[in-house]
C-alpha positions as CSV (number, residue, x, y, z in Angstrom):
1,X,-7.5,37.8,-18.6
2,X,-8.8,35.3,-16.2
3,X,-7.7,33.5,-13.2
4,X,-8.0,30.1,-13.1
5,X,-7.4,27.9,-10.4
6,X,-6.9,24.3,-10.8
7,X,-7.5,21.9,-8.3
8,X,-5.1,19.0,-7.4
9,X,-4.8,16.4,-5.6
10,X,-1.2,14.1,-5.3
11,X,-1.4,10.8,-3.0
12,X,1.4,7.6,-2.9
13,X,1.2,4.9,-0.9
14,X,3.6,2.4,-2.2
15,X,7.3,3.4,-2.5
16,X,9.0,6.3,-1.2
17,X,5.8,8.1,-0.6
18,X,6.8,11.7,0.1
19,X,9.9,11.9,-2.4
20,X,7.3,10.8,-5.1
21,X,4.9,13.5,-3.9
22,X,7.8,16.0,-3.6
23,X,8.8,14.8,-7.4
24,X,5.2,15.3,-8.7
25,X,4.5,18.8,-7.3
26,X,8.1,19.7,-8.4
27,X,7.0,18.4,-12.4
28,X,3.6,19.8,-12.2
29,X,5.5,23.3,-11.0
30,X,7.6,23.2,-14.0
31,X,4.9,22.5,-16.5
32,X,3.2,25.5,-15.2
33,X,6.4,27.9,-15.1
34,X,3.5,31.3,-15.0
35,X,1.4,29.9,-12.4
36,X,1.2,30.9,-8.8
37,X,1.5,27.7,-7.0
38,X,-0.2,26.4,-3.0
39,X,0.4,23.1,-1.6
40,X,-1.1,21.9,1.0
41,X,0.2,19.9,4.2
42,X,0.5,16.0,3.3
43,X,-1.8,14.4,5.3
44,X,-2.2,11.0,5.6
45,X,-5.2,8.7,5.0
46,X,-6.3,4.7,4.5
47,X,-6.8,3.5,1.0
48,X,-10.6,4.8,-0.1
49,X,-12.1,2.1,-2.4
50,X,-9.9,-1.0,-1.7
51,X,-7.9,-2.9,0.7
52,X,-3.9,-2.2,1.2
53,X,-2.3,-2.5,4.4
54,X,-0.4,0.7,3.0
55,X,-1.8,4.0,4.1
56,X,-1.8,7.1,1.1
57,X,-0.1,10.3,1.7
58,X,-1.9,13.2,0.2
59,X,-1.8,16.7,-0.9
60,X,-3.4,19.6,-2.5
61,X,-2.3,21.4,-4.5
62,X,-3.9,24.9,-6.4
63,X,-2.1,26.1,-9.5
64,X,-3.2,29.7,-10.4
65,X,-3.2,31.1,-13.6
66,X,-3.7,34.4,-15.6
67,X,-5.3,32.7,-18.7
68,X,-7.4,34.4,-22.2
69,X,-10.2,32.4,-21.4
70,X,-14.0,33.7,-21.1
71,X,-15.0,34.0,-17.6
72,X,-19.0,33.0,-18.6
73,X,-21.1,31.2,-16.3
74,X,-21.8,27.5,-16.6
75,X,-24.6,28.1,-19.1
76,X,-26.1,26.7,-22.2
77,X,-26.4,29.9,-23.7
78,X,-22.5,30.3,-24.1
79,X,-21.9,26.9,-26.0
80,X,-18.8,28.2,-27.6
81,X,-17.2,29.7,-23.9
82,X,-17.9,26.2,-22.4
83,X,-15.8,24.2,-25.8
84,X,-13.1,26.6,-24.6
85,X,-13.4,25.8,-21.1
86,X,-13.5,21.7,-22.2
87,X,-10.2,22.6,-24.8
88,X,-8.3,24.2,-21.8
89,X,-9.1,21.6,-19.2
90,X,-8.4,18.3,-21.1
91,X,-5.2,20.2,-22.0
92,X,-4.4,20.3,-18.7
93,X,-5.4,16.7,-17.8
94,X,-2.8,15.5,-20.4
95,X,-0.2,17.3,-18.9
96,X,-1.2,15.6,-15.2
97,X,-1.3,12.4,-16.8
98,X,1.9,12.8,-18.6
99,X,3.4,13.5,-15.6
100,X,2.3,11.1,-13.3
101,X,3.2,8.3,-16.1
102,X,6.8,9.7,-16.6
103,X,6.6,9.2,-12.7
104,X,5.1,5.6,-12.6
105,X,3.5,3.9,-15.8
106,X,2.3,1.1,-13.4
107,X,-1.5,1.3,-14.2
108,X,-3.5,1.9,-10.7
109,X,-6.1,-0.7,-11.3
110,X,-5.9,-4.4,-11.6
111,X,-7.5,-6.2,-14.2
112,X,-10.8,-6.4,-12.7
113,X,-10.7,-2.7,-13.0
114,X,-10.3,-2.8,-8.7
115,X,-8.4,0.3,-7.4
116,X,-4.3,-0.9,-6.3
117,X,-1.9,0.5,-4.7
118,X,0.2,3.2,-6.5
119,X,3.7,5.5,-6.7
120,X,1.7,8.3,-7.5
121,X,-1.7,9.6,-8.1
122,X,-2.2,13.0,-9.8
123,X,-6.7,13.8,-9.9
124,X,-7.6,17.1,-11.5
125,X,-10.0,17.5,-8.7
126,X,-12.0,21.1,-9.9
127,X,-11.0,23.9,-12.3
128,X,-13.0,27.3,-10.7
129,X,-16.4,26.9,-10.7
130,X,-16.5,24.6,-14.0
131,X,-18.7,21.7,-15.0
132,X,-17.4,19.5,-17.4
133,X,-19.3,16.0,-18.3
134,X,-17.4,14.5,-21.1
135,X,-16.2,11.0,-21.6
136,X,-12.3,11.8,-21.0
137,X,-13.1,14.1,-18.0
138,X,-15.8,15.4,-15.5
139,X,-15.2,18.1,-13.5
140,X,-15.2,19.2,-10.6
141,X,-14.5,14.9,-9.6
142,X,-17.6,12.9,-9.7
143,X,-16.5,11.5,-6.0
144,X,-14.5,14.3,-4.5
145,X,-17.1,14.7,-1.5
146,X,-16.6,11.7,-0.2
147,X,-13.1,11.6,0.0
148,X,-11.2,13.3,3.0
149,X,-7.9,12.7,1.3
150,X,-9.4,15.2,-0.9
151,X,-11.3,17.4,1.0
152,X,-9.0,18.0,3.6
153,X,-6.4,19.8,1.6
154,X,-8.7,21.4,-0.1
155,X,-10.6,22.9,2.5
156,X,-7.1,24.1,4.1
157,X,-6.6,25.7,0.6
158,X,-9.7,27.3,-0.6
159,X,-12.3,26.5,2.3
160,X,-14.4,29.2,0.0
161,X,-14.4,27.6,-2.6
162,X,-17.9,26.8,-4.0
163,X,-18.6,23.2,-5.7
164,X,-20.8,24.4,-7.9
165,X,-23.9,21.4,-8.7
166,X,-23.0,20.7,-4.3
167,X,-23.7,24.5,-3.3
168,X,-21.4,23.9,-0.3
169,X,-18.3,25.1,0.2
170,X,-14.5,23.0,0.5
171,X,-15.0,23.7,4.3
172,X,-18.7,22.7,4.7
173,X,-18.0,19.2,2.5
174,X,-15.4,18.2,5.2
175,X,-17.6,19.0,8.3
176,X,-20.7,16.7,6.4
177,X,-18.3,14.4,5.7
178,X,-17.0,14.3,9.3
179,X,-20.3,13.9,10.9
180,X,-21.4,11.1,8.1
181,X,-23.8,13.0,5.9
């Protein structure tokens, strides 16, 4: 067996922001019955990639699992280990996204494709040290080091943990993005 630890991160910033948090962690707990499960504090941030008077609150959130999956590096040489690893994952990213759906179906762009303000926000943010490039999901986020809503949950969870193309830890992502690097 494995452990796997998944990632999250939850924001809202329209509506009753922390019951909507409260009612996503409480869904994404129940989908994942087996898992060991660490949230972190909500903090709270301005809108990253659009306008909104409306400030997001966030949190992390790890969900740890004891999972039959090969425990291989990220490595071309293991092509079948990494199908696996892209099964399991986009397994998981159905489950997020049928949760935060059943939460609010509202679509959180606008029909210029611009970021909006939203109920809820559920991002598979890394899974371990995976790497995943496929259409439906990349992993860990493409954007994640730029965004403190992100990082500063995570780095209060795991401030070990290692993005693995980055080769900085949670912790060390937060400080660069502090001091504007």
């Amino acid at each position: 067996m494995t452990t796997i630890d998944i990632h999250l991160n939850i924001g809202s910033n329209s509506g009753h922001r922390e019951a909507l948090i409260e009612r996503a962690v409480a869904a994404v707990s129940s989908a994942f019955p087996d898992a060991e499960i660490k949230c972190s504090d909500i903090v709270e941030t301005a809108p990253w990639g659009f306008e909104s008077p409306n400030p997001f609150l966030n949190i992390g959130m790890i969900i740890r699992l004891e999972e039959a999956i090969p425990d291989m590096a990220n490595d071309s040489d293991h092509p079948g280990e990494t199908h696996v690893r892209e099964a399991f994952a986009l397994d998981v990213l159905r489950i997020l996204q049928g949760i935060q759906t059943g939460i609010d179906p509202s679509p959180h762009r606008d029909s210029n494709g611009q970021y909006i303000d939203r109920a809820i926000d559920i991002d598979l943010i890394a899974i371990n040290d995976w790497i995943i490039d496929n259409p439906q999901l990349t992993l860990p986020h493409p954007r994640m080091d730029l965004r403190d809503f992100v990082l500063q949950p995570l780095a209060q969870l795991a401030p070990d943990w290692l993005h693995p193309q980055i080769g900085l830890k949670a912790a060390e992502l937060l400080e660069q993005l502090k001091q504007g690097n």
